[in-house]
C-alpha positions in Angstrom: 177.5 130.2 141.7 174.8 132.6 141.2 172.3 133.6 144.2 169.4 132.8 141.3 171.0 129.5 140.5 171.6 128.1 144.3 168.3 129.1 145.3 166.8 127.6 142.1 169.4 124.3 142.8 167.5 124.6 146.4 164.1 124.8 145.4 164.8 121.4 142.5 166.0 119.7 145.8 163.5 120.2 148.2 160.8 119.4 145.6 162.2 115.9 144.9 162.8 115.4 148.4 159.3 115.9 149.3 157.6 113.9 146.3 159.7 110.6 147.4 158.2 111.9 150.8 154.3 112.1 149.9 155.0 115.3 151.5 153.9 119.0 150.2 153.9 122.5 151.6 151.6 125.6 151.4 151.7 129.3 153.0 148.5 131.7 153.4 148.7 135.0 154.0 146.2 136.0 156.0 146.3 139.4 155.1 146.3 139.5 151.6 144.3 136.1 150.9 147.1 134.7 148.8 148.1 130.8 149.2 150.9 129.0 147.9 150.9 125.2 147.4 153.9 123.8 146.4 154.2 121.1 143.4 153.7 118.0 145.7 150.0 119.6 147.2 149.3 119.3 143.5 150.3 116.0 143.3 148.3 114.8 146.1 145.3 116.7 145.4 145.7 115.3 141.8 145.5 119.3 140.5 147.2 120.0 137.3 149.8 123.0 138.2 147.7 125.5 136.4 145.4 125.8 139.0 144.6 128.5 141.0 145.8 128.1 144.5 142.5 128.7 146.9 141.3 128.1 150.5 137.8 127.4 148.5 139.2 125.1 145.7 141.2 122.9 148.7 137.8 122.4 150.7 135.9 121.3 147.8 138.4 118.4 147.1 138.3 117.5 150.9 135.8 114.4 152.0 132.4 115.8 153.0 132.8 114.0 155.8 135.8 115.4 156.9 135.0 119.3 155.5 133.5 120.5 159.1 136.6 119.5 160.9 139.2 121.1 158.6 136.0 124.5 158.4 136.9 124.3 162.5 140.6 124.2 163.1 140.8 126.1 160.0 138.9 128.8 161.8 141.0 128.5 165.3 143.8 128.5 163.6 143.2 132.2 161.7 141.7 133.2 165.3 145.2 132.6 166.7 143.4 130.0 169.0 145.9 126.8 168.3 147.8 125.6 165.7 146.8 122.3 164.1 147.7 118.3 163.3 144.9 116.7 161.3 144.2 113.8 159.4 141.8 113.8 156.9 140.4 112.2 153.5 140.5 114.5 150.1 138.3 113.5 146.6 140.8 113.7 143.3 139.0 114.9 140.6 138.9 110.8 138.8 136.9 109.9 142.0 140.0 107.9 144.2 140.0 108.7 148.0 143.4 109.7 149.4 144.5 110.2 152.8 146.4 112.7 154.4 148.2 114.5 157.7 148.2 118.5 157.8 149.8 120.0 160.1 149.9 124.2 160.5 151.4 127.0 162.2 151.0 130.5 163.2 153.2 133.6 162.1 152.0 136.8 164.2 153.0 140.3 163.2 151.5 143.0 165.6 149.7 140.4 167.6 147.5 139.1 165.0 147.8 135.7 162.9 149.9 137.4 159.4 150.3 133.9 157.8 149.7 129.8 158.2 152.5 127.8 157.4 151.4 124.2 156.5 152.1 120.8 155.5 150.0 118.0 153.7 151.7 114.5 153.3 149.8 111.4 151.4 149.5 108.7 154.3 147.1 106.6 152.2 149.8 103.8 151.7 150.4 104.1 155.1 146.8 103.5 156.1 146.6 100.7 153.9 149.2 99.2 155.6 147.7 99.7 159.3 144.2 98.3 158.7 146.0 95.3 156.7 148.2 94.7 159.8 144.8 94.9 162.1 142.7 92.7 159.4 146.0 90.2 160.1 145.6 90.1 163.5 142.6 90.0 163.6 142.5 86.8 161.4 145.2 85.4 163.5 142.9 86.4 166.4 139.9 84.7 165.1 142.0 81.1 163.8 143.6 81.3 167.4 139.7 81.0 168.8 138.4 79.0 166.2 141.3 76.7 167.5 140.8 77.4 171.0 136.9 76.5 170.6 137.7 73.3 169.2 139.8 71.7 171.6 137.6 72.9 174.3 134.9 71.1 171.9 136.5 67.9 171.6 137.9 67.4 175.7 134.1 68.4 176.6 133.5 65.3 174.3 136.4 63.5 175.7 134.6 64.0 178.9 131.3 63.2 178.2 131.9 59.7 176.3 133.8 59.0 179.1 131.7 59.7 182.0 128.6 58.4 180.3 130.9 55.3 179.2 133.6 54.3 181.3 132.6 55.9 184.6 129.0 54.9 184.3 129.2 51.5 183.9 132.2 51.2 186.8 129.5 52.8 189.1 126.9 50.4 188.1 129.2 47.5 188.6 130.1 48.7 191.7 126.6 49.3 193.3 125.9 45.6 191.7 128.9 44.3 193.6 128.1 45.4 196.6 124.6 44.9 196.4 125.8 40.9 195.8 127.6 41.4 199.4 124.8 42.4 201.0 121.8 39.7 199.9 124.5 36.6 199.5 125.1 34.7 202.5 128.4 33.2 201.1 130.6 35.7 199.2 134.2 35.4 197.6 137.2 36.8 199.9 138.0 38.7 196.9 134.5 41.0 196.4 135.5 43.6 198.9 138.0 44.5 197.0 137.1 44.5 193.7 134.5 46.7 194.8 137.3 49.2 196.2 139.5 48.6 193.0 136.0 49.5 191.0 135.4 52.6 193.5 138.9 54.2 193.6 138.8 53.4 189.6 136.2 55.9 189.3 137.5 58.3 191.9 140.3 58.8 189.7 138.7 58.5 186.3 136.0 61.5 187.7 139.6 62.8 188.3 140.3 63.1 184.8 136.9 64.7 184.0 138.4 67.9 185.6 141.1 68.3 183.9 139.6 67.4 180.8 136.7 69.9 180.6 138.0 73.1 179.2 138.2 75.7 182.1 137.7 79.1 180.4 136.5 81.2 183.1 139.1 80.3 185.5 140.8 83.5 185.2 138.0 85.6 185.9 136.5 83.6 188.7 135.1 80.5 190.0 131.2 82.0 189.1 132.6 82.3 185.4 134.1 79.0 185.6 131.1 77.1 186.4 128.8 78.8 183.9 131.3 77.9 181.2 131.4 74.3 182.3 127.3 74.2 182.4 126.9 75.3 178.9 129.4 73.1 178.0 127.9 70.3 179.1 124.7 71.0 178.4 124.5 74.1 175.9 120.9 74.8 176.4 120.5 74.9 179.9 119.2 78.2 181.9 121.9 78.0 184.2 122.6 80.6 187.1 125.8 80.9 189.3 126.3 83.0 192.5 129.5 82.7 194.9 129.5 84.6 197.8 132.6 83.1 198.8 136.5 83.4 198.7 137.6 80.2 197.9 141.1 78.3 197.6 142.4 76.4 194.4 141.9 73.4 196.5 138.1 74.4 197.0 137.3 75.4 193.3 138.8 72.3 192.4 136.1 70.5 194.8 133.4 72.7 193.8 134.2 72.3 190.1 134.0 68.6 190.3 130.9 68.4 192.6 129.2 71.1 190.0 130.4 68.7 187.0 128.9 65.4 188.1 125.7 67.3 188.5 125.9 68.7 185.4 126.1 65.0 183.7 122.7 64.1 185.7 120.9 67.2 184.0 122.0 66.2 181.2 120.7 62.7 181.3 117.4 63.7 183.1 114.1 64.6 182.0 112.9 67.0 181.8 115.4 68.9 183.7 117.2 71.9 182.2 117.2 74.7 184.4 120.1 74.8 187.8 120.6 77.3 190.3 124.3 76.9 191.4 125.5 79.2 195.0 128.3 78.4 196.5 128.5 80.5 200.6 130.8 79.8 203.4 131.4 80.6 206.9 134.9 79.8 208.7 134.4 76.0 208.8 131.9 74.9 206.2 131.8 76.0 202.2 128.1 74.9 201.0 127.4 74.2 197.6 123.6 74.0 196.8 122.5 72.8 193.6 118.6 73.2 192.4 117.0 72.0 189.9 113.8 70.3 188.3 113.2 67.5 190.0 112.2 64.0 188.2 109.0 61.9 189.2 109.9 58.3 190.4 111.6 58.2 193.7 111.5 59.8 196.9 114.4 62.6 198.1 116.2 59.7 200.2 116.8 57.9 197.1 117.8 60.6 195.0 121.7 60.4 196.1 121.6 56.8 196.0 120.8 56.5 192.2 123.6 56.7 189.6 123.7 60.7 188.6 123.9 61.9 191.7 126.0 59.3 193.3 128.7 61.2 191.6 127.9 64.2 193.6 127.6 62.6 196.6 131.2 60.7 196.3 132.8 63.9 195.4 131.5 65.7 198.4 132.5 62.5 200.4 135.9 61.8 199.0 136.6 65.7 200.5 135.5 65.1 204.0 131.9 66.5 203.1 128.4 65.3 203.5 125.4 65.6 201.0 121.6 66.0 201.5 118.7 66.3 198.9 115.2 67.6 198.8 112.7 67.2 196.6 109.6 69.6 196.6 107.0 71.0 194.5 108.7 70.0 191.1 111.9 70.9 191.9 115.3 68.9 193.6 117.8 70.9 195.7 121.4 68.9 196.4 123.2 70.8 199.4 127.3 69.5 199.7 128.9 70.5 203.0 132.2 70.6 202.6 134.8 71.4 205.1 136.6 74.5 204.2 140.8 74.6 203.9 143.3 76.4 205.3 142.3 79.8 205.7 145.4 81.1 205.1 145.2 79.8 201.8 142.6 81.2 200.8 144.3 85.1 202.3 147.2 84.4 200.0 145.0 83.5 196.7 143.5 86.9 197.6 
């Protein structure tokens, strides 16, 4: 076979095999200012094959927005500076937008830069491809939180039809009951307990509010965790959280519930709808101090007694703890002292 026909046999090959790529070639020489572009450049810049190879005909088909980036490495790349990998956006003459990937290289012939040897390859389907696969996830993304928002939607509703139902009634039979024990000279053997049966009834249905309310923040903190369950339970509420505390599993759990039953008394109060939550500890005690507006119509040594804050106060109880309230110049503050845990539990959650 002739030399002519096997490099012509060559040439037929390597143009096929870079139109199924999307990928074309092109030389400059830098000395003489004559570019080459082989058929596929064509092809991608949507050229007819009659046109003049230039430097100046290739910007004008690139992106404005892209033409001072490809001016610049253009420029280091004659300088000798760096060769180049670039992507970039060109214009075809009928208006469509095509992406692509250049990369170039440097031939030197007494020290200077004697040629650029380059490559341009259509990635348009490619970045088609990419943002679809983002928009996907990013749907999936969205459905998954959309999902995620809802069940956390309808537990906090869970939890509030059944603390406002249930658990609220209970209590109120419960302080009825043992009112009855107190001003009736003659009882029933069997009201003691009924009134523990209604007590521990709660206790555990209270226990059910926990695990029902939807505990976003829990992985970045107990301060995140109560400000998602304050807007939860009530959405408009200026609510603000500080812990300066390490606390236990055990402890959050505690806190989390104490926090929760106030919550349901701001909620049901007038015209309360602002709460400072800070939870501190030293080596025995963690303190939990919750303030808020306070409500005309009782003194502070009733305020734990009535049924909101009962909640509170039996939380803080069932845990070994003890409660106190204030009431001052428009506002309430609720302080739980509860005794802390095993220390080295908390070391080991650290």
């Amino acid at each position: 076979m002739a030399e002519d026909d096997r490099l012509g046999r060559l040439r037929v090959h390597l143009e096929t095999v870079q139109r199924i790529a999307g990928l074309g070639s092109w030389e400059a020489d830098v000395r003489t200012d004559e570019l080459t572009w082989s058929a596929n450049v064509y092809r991608i810049l949507g050229l007819p094959g009659t046109v003049e190879p230039s430097y100046e005909r290739f910007l004008s088909a690139v992106h404005p927005d892209d033409r001072r980036r490809i001016v610049r490495v253009h420029a280091d790349a004659l300088e000798g500076r760096a060769a180049y990998s670039i992507e970039h956006r060109i214009v075809r003459p009928d208006g469509s937008i095509r992406h692509v990937h250049e990369e170039a290289i440097t031939e030197h012939e007494d020290g200077e830069v004697a040629r650029l040897l380059g490559t341009m390859q259509d990635i348009t389907e490619e970045m088609q491809l990419t943002r679809n696969l983002i928009d996907t996830e990013s749907r999936r993304r969205e459905l998954l939180h959309r999902l995620v928002r809802t069940s956390e939607q309808e537990r906090a509703q869970l939890a509030g039809d059944l603390h406002d139902g249930p658990i609220q009634m209970l209590t109120v039979a419960a302080m009825r009951l043992e009112h009855l024990g107190m001003v009736e000279a003659d009882t029933p053997d069997w009201l003691p307990a009924a009134v523990d049966t209604v007590r521990d009834t709660v206790v555990k249905l209270r226990d059910v509010l926990v695990e029902l309310h939807p505990r976003a923040g829990a992985g970045a903190g107990l301060d995140a965790t109560l400000t998602q369950l304050a807007l939860t339970v009530v959405p408009d509420l200026d609510v603000r959280v500080e812990v300066e505390a390490e606390t236990s599993d055990a402890e959050d759990r505690a806190v989390f519930g104490i926090v929760q039953e106030a919550l349901w008394d701001v909620r049901e109060g007038e015209p309360s709808r602002h709460l400072d939550i800070r939870v501190a500890a030293d080596e025995t005690d963690l303190e939990v101090v919750l303030t808020g507006s306070a409500e005309p119509g009782g003194p502070a040594s009733e305020l734990l007694g009535r049924a909101g804050l009962l909640g509170v106060r039996e939380r803080t109880e069932g845990v070994g703890g003890r409660c106190t309230a204030e009431a001052e110049d428009g506002t309430v503050a609720v302080r739980c002292l509860l005794p802390r845990v095993d220390r080295r539990a908390v070391a080991a959650r650290g």
